[in-house]
Each structure stands twice: as structure tokens, then as C-alpha cells.
PDB file of the backbone (N, CA, C, O) and the ligand in Angstrom, with CONECT records:
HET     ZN  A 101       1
ATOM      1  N   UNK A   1      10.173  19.458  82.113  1.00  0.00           N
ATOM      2  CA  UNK A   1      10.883  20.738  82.023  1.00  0.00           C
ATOM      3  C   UNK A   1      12.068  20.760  82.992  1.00  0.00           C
ATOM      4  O   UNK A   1      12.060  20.572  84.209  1.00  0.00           O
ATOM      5  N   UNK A   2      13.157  21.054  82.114  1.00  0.00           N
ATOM      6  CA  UNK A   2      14.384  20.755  83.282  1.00  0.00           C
ATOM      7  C   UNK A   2      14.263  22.475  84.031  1.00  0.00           C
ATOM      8  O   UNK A   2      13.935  23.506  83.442  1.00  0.00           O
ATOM      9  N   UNK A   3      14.605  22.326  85.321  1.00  0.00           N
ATOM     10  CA  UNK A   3      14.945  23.535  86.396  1.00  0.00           C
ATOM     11  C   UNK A   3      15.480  24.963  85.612  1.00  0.00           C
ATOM     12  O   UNK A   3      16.497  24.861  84.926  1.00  0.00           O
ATOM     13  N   UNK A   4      14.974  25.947  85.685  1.00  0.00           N
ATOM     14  CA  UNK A   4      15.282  26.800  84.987  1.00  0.00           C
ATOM     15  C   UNK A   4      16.484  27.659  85.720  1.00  0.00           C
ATOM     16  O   UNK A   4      16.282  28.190  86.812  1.00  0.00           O
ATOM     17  N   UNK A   5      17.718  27.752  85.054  1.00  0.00           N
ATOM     18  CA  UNK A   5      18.568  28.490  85.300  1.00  0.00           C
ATOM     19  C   UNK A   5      18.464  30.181  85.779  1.00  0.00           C
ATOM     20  O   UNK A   5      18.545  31.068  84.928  1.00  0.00           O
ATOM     21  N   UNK A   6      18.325  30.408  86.876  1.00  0.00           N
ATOM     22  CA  UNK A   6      17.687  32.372  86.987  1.00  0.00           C
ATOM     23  C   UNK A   6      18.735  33.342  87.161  1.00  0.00           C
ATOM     24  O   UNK A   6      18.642  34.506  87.551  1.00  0.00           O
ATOM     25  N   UNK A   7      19.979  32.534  86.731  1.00  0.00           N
ATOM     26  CA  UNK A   7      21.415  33.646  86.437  1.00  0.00           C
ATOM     27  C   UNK A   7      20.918  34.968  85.939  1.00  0.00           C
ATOM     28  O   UNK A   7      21.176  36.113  86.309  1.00  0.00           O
ATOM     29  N   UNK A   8      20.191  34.531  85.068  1.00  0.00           N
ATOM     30  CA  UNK A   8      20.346  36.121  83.607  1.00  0.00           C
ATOM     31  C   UNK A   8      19.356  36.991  85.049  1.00  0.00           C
ATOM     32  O   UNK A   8      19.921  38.027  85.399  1.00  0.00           O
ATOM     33  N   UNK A   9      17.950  36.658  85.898  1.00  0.00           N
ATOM     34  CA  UNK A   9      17.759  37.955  86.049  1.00  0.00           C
ATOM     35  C   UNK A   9      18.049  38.201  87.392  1.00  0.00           C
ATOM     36  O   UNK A   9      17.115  38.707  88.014  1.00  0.00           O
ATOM     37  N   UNK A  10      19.128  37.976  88.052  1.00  0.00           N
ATOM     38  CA  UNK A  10      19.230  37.930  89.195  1.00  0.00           C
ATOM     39  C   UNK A  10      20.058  39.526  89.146  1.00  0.00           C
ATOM     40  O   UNK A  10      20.625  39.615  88.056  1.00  0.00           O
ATOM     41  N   UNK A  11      20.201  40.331  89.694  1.00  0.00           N
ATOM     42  CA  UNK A  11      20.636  41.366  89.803  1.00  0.00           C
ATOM     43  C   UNK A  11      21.876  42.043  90.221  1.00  0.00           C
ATOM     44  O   UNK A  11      22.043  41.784  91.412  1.00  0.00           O
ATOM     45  N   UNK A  12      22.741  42.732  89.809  1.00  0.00           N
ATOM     46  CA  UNK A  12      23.884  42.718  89.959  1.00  0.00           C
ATOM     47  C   UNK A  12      24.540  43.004  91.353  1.00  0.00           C
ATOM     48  O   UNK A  12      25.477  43.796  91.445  1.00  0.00           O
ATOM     49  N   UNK A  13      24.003  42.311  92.486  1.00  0.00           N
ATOM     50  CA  UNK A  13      24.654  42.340  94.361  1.00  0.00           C
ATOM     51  C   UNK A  13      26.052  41.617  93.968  1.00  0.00           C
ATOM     52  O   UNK A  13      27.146  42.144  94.170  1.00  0.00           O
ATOM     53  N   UNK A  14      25.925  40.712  93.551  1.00  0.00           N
ATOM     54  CA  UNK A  14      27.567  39.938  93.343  1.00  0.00           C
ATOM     55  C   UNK A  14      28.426  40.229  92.710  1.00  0.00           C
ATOM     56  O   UNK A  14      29.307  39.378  92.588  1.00  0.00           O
ATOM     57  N   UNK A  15      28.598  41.512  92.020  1.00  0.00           N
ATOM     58  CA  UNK A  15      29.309  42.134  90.967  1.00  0.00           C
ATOM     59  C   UNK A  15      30.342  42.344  90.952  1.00  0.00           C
ATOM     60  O   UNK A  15      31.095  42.244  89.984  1.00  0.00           O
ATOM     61  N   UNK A  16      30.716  42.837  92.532  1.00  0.00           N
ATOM     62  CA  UNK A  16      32.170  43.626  92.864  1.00  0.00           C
ATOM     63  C   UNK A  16      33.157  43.123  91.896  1.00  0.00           C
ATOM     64  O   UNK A  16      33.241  43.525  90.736  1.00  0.00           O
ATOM     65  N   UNK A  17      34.049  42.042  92.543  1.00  0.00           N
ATOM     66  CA  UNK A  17      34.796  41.644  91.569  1.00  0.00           C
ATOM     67  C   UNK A  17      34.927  40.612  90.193  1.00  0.00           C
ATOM     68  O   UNK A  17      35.816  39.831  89.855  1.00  0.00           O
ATOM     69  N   UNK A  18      33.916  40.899  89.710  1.00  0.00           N
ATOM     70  CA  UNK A  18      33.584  40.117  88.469  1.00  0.00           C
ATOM     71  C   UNK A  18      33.577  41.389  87.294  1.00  0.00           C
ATOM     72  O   UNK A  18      33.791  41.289  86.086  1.00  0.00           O
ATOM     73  N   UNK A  19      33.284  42.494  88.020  1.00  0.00           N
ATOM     74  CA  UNK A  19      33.453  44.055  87.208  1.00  0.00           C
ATOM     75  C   UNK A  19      34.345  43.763  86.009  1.00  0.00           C
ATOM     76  O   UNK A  19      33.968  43.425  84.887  1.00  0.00           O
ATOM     77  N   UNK A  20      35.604  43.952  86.437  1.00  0.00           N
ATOM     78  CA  UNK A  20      36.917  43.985  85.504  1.00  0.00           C
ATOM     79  C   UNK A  20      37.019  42.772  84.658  1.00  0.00           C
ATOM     80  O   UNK A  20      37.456  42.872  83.511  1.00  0.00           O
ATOM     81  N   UNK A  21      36.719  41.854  85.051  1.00  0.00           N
ATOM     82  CA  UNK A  21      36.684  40.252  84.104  1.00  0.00           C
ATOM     83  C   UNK A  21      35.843  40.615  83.332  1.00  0.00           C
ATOM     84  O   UNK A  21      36.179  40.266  82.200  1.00  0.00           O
ATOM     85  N   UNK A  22      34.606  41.309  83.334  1.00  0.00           N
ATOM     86  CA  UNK A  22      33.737  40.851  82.456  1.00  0.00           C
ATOM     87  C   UNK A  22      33.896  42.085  81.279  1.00  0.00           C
ATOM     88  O   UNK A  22      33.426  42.013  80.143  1.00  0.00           O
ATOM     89  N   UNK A  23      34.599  43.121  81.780  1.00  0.00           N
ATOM     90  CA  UNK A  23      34.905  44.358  80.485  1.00  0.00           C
ATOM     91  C   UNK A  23      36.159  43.459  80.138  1.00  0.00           C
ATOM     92  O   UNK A  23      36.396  43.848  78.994  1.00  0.00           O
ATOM     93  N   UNK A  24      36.973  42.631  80.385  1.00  0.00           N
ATOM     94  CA  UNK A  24      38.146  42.306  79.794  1.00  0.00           C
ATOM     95  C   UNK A  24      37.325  41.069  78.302  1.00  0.00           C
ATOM     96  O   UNK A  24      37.539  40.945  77.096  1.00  0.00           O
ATOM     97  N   UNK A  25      36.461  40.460  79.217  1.00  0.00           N
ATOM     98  CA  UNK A  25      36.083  39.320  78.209  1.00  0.00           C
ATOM     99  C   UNK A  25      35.215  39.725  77.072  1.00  0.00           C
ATOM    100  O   UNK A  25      34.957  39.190  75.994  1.00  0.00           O
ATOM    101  N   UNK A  26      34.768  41.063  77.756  1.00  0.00           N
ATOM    102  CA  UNK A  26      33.383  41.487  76.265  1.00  0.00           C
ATOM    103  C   UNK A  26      33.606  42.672  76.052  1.00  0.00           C
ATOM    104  O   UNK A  26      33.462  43.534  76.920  1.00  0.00           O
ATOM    105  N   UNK A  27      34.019  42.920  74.786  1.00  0.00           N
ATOM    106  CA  UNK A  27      33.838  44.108  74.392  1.00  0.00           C
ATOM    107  C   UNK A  27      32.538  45.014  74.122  1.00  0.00           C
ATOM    108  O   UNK A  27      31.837  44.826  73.127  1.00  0.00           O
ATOM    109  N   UNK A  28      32.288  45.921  74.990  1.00  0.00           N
ATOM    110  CA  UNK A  28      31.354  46.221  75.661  1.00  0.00           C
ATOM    111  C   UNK A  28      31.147  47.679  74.936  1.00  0.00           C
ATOM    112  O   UNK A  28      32.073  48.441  75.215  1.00  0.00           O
ATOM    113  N   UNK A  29      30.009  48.334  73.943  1.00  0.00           N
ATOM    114  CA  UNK A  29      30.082  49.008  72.832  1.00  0.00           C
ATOM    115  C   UNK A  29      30.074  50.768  73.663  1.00  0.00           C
ATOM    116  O   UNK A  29      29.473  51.179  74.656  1.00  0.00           O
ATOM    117  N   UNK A  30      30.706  51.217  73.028  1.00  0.00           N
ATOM    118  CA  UNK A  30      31.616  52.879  73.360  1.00  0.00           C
ATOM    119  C   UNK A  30      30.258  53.656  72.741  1.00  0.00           C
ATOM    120  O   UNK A  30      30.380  54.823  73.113  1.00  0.00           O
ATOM    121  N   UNK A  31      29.163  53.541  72.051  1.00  0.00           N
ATOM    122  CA  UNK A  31      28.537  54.589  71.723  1.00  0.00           C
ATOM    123  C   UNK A  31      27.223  54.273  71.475  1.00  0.00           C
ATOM    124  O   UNK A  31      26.882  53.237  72.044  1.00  0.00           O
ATOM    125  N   UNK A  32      26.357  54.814  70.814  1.00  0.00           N
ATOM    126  CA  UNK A  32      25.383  54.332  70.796  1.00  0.00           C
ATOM    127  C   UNK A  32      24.417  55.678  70.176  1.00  0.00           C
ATOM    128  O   UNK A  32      24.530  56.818  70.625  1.00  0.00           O
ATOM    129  N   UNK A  33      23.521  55.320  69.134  1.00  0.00           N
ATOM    130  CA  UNK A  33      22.601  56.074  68.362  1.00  0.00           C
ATOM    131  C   UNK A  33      21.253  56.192  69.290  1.00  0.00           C
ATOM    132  O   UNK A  33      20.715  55.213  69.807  1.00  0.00           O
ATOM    133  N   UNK A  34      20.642  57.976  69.464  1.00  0.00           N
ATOM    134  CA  UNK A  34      19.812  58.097  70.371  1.00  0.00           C
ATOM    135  C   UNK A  34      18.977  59.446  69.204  1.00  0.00           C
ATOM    136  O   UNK A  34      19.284  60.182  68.266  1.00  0.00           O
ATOM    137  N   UNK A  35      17.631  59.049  70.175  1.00  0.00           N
ATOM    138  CA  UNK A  35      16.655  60.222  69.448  1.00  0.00           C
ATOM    139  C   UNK A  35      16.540  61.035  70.560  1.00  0.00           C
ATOM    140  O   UNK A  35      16.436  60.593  71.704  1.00  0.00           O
ATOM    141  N   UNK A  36      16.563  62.737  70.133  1.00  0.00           N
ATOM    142  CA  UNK A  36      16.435  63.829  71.635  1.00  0.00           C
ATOM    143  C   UNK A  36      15.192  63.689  71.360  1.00  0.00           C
ATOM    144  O   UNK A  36      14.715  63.797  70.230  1.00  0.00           O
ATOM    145  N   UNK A  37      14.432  63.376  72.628  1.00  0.00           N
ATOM    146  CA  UNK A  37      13.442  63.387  73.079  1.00  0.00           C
ATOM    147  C   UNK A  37      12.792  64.807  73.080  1.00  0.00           C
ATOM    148  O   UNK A  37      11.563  64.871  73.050  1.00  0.00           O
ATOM    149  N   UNK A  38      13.417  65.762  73.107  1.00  0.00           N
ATOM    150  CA  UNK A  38      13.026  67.082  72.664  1.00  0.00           C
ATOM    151  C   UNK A  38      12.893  67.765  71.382  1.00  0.00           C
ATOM    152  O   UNK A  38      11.833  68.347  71.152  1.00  0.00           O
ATOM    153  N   UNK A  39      14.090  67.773  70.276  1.00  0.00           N
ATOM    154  CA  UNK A  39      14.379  68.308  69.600  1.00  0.00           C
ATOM    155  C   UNK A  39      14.105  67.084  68.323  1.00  0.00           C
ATOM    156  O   UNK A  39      14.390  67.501  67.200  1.00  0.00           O
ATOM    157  N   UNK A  40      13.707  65.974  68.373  1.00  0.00           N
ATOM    158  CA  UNK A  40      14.063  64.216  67.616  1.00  0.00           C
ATOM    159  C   UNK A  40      14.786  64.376  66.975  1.00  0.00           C
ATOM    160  O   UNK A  40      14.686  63.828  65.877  1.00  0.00           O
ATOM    161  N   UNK A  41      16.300  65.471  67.342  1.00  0.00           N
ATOM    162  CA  UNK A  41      17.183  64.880  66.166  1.00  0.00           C
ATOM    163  C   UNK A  41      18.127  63.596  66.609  1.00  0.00           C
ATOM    164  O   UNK A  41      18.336  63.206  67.758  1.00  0.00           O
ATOM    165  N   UNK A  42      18.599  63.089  65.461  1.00  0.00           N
ATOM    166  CA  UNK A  42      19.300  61.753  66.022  1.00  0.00           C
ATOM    167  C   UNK A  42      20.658  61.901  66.247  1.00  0.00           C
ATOM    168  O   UNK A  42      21.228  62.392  65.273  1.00  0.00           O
ATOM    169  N   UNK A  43      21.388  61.646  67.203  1.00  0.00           N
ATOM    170  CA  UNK A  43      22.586  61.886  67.872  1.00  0.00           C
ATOM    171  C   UNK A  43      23.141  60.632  68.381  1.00  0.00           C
ATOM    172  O   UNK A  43      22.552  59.716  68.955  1.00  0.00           O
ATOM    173  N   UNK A  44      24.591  60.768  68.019  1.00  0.00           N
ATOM    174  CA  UNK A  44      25.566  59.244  68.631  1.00  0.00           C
ATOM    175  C   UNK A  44      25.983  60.091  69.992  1.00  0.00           C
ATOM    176  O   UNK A  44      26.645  61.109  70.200  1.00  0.00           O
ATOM    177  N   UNK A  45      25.312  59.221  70.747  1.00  0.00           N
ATOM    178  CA  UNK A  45      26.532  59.452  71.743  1.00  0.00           C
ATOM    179  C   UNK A  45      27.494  58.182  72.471  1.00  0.00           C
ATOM    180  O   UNK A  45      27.278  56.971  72.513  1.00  0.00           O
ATOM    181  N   UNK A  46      28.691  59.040  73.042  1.00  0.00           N
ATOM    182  CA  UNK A  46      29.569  58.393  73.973  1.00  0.00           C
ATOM    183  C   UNK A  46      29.470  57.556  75.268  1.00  0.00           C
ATOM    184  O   UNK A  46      29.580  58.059  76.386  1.00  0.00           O
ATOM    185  N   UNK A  47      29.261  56.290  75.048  1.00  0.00           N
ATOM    186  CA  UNK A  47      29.131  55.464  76.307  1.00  0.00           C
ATOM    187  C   UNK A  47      30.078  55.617  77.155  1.00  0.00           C
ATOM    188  O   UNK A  47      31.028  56.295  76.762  1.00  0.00           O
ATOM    189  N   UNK A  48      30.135  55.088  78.479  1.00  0.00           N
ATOM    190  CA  UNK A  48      31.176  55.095  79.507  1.00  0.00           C
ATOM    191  C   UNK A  48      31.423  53.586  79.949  1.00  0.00           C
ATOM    192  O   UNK A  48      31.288  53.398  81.158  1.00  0.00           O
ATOM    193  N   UNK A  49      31.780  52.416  79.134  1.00  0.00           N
ATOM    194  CA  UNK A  49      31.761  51.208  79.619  1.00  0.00           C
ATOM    195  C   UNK A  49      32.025  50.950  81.244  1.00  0.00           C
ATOM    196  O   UNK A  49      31.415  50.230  82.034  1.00  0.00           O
ATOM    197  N   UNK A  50      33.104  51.766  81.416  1.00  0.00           N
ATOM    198  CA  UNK A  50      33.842  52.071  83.182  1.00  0.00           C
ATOM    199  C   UNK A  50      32.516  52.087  83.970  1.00  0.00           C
ATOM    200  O   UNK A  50      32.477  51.236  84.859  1.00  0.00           O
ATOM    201  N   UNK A  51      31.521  52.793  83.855  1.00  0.00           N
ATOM    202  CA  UNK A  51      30.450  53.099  84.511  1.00  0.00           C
ATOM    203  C   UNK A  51      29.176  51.934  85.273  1.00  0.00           C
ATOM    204  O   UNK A  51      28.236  51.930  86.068  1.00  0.00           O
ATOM    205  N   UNK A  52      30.082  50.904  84.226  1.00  0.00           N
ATOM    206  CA  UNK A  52      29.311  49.505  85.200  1.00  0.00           C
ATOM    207  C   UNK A  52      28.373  48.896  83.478  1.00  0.00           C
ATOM    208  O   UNK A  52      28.354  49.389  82.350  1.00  0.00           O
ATOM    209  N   UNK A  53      27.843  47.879  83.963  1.00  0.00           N
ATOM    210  CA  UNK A  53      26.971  47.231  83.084  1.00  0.00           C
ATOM    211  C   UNK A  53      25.020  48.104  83.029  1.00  0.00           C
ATOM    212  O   UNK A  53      24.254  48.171  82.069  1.00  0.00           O
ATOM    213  N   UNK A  54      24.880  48.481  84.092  1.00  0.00           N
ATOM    214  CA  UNK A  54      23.821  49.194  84.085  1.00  0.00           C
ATOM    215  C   UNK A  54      24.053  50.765  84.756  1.00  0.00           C
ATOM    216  O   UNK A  54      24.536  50.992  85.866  1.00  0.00           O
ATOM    217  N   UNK A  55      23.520  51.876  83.663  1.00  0.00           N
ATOM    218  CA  UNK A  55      23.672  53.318  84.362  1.00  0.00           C
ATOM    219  C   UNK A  55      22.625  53.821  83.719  1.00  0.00           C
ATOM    220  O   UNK A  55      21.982  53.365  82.773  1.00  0.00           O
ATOM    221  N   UNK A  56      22.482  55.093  84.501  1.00  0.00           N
ATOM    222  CA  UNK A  56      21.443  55.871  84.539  1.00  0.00           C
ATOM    223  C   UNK A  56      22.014  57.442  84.739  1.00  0.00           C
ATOM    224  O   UNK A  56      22.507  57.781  85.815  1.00  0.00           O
ATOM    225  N   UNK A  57      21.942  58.032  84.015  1.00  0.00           N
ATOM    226  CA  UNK A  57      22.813  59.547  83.922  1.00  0.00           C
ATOM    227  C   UNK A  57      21.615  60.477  83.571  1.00  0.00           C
ATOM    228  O   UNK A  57      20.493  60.122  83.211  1.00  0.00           O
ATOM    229  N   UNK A  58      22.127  61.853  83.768  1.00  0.00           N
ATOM    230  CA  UNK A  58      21.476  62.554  82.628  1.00  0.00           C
ATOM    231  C   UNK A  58      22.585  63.802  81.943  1.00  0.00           C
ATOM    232  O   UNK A  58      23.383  64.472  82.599  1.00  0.00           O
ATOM    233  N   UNK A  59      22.357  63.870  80.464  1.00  0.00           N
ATOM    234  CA  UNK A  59      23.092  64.330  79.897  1.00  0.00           C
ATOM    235  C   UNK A  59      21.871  65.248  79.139  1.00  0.00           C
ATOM    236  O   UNK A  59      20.650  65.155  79.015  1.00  0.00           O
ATOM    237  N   UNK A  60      23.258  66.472  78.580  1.00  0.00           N
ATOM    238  CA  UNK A  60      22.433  67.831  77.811  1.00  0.00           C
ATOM    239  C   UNK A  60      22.415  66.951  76.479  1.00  0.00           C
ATOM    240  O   UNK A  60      23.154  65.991  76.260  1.00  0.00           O
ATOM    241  N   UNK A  61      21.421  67.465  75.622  1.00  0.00           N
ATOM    242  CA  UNK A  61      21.316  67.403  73.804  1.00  0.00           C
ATOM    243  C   UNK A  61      22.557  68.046  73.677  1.00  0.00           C
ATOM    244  O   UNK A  61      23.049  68.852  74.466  1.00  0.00           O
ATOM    245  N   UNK A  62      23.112  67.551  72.424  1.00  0.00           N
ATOM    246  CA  UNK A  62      24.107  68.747  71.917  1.00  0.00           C
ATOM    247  C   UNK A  62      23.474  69.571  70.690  1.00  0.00           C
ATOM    248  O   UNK A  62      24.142  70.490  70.217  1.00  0.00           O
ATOM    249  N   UNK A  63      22.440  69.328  70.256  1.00  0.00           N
ATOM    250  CA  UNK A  63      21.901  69.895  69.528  1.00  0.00           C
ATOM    251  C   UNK A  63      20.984  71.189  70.208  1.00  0.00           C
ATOM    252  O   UNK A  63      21.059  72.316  69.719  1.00  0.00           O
ATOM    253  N   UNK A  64      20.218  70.924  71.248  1.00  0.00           N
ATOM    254  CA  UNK A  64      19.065  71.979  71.985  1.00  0.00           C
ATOM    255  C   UNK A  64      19.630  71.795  73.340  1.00  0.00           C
ATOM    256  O   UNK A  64      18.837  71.883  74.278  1.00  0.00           O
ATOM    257  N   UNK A  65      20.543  71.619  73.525  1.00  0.00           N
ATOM    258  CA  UNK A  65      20.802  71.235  74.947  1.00  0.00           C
ATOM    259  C   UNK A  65      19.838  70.937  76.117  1.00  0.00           C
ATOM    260  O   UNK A  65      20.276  70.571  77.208  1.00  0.00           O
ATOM    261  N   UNK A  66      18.891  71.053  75.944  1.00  0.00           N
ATOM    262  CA  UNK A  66      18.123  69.829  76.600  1.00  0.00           C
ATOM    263  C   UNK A  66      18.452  68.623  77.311  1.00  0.00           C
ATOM    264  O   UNK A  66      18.951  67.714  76.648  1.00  0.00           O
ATOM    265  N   UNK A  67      18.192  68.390  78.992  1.00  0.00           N
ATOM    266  CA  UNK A  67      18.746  67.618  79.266  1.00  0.00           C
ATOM    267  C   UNK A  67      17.910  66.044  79.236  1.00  0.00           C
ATOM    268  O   UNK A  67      16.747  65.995  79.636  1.00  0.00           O
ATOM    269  N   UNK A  68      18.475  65.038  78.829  1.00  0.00           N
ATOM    270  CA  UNK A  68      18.049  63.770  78.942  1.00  0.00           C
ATOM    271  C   UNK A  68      18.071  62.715  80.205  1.00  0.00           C
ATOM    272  O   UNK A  68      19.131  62.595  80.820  1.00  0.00           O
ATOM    273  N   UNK A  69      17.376  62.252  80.445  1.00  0.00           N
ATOM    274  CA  UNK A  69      18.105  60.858  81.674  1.00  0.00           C
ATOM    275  C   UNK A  69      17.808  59.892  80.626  1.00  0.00           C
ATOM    276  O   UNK A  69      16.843  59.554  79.940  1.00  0.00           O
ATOM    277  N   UNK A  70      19.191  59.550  80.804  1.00  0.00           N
ATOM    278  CA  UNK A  70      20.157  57.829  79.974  1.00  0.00           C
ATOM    279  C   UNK A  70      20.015  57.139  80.589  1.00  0.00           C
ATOM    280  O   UNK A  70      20.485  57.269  81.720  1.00  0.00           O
ATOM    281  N   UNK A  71      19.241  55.907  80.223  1.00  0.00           N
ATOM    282  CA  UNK A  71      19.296  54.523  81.071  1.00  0.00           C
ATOM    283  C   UNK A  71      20.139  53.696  80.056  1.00  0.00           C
ATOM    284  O   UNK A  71      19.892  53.752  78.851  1.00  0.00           O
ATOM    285  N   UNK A  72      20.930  53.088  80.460  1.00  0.00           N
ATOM    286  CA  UNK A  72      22.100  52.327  79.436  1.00  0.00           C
ATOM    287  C   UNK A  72      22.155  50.723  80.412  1.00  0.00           C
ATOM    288  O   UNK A  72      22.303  50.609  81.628  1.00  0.00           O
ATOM    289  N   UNK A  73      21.980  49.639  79.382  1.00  0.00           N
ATOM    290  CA  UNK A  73      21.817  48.461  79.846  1.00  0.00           C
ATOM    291  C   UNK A  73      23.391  47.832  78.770  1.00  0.00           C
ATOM    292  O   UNK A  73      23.688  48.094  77.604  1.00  0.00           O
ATOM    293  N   UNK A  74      24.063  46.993  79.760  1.00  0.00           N
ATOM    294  CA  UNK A  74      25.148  46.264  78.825  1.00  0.00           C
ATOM    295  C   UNK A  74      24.222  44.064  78.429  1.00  0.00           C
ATOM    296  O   UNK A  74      24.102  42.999  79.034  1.00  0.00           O
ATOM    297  N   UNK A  75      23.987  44.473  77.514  1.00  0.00           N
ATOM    298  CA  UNK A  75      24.005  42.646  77.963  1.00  0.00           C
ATOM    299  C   UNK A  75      24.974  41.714  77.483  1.00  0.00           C
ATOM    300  O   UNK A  75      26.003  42.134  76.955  1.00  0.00           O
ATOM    301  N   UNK A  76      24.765  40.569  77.603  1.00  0.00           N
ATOM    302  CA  UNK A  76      25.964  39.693  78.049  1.00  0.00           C
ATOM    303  C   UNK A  76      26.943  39.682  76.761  1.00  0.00           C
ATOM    304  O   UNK A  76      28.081  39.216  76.811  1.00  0.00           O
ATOM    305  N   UNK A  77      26.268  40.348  75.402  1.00  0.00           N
ATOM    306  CA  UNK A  77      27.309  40.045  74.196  1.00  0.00           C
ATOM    307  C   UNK A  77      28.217  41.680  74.528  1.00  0.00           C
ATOM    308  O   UNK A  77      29.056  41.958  73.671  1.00  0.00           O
ATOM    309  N   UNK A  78      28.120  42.288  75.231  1.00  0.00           N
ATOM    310  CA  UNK A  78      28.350  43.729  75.096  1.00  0.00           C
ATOM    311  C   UNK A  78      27.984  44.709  74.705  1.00  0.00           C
ATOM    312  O   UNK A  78      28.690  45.718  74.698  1.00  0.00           O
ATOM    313  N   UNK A  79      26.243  44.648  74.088  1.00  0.00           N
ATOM    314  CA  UNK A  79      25.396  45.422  73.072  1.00  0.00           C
ATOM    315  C   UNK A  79      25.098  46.497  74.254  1.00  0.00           C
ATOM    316  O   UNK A  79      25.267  46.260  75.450  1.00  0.00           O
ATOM    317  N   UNK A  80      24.721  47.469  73.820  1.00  0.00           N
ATOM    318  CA  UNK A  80      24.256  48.365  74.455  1.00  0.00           C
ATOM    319  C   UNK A  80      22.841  48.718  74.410  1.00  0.00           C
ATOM    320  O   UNK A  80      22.370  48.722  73.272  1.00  0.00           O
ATOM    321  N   UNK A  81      22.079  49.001  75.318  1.00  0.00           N
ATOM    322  CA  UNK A  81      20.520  49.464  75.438  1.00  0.00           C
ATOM    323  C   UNK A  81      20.297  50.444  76.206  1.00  0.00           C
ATOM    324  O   UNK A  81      20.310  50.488  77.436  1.00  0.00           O
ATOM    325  N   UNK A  82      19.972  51.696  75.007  1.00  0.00           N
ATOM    326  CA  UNK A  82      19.804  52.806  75.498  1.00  0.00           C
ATOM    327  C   UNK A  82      18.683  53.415  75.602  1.00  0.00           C
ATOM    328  O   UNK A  82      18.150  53.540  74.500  1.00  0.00           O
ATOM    329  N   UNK A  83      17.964  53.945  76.636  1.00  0.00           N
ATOM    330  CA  UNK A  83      16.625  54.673  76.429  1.00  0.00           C
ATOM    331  C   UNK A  83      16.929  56.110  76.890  1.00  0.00           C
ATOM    332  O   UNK A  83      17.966  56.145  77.553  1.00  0.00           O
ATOM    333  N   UNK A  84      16.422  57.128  76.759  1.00  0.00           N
ATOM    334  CA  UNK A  84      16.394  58.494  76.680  1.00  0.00           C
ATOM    335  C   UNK A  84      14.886  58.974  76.641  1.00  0.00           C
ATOM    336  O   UNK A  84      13.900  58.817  75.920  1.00  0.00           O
ATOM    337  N   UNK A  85      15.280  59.730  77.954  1.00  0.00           N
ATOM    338  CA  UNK A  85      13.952  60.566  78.450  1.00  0.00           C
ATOM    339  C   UNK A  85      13.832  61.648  78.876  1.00  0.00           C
ATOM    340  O   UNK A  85      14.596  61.941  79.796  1.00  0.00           O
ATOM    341  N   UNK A  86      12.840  62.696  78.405  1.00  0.00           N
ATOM    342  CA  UNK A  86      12.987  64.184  78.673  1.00  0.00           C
ATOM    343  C   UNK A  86      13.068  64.196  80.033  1.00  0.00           C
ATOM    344  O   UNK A  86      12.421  63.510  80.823  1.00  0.00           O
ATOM    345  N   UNK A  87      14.403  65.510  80.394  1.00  0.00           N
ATOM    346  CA  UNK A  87      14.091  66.003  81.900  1.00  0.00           C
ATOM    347  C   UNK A  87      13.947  67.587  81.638  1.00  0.00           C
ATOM    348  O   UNK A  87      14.531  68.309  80.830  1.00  0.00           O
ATOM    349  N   UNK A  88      12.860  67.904  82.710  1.00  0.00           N
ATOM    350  CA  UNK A  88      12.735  69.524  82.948  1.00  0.00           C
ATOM    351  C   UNK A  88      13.393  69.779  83.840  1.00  0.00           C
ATOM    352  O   UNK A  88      13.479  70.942  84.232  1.00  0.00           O
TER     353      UNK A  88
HETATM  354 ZN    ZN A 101      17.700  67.975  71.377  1.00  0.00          ZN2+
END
């Protein structure tokens, strides 16, 4: 077994300036389809690529306004991974 490469889970401390290179090289996806965890209707929302490769927000429903916490993961093709979770 050759030495396993541990790039992918090493965590983003070295990021600073690799930030801007890596939104230039990957187009890194603007939106993304979510279920309200309150209300289950299904809603696109607006990513913030600027916001880094990994964020964590919380945003209202626009349907019940209900607020969510967004965990948003970028990986290396630019896909987006979104989870959504009720907040009281
Ligand atoms: Zn809702």
C-alpha cells in the first residue's frame, strides 16, 4: 500500500492565501436546493461563494420564516453541500 496522501482531510489553517486562487480556478456553485426543516417546503437558496469554502450561517425560511442554521461545504469540484437545521 503506497503512503496515503492526507491533503483532502487536513483542515483549512493554510488557507489564507490560497482563498482567491481557488474561487478563480473552480467555479464554486451560487445556490443550492434545501428542505425547511420546519415548514418541508423546498426552497433554492443563494450561496455566498465569498464566504469561504466552509460556512455555517443561519438564515429565515422565506416561506414560514423560520430560522435555519446552514452548514455549506464547497468540495474540490465546486459542488456545494448543504445541510439545514431547525433553530428556536
Ligand atoms: Zn419554512
Amino acid at each position: 500500500m503506497p503512503p496515503r496522501d492526507d491533503a483532502e482531510s487536513e483542515q483549512p489553517e493554510s488557507f489564507d492565501d490560497q482563498d482567491e486562487a481557488a474561487a478563480d480556478a473552480t467555479a464554486l456553485e451560487t445556490e443550492a436546493e434545501v428542505n425547511c426543516p420546519h415548514c418541508g417546503e423546498t426552497l433554492t437558496i443563494a450561496l455566498d461563494p465569498a464566504g469561504g469554502r466552509s460556512q455555517d450561517y443561519v438564515e429565515d425560511c422565506e416561506v414560514c420564516c423560520r430560522p435555519w442554521r446552514v452548514k455549506l461545504w464547497y468540495d474540490a469540484s465546486g459542488a456545494a453541500e448543504v445541510q439545514v437545521q431547525a433553530v428556536d
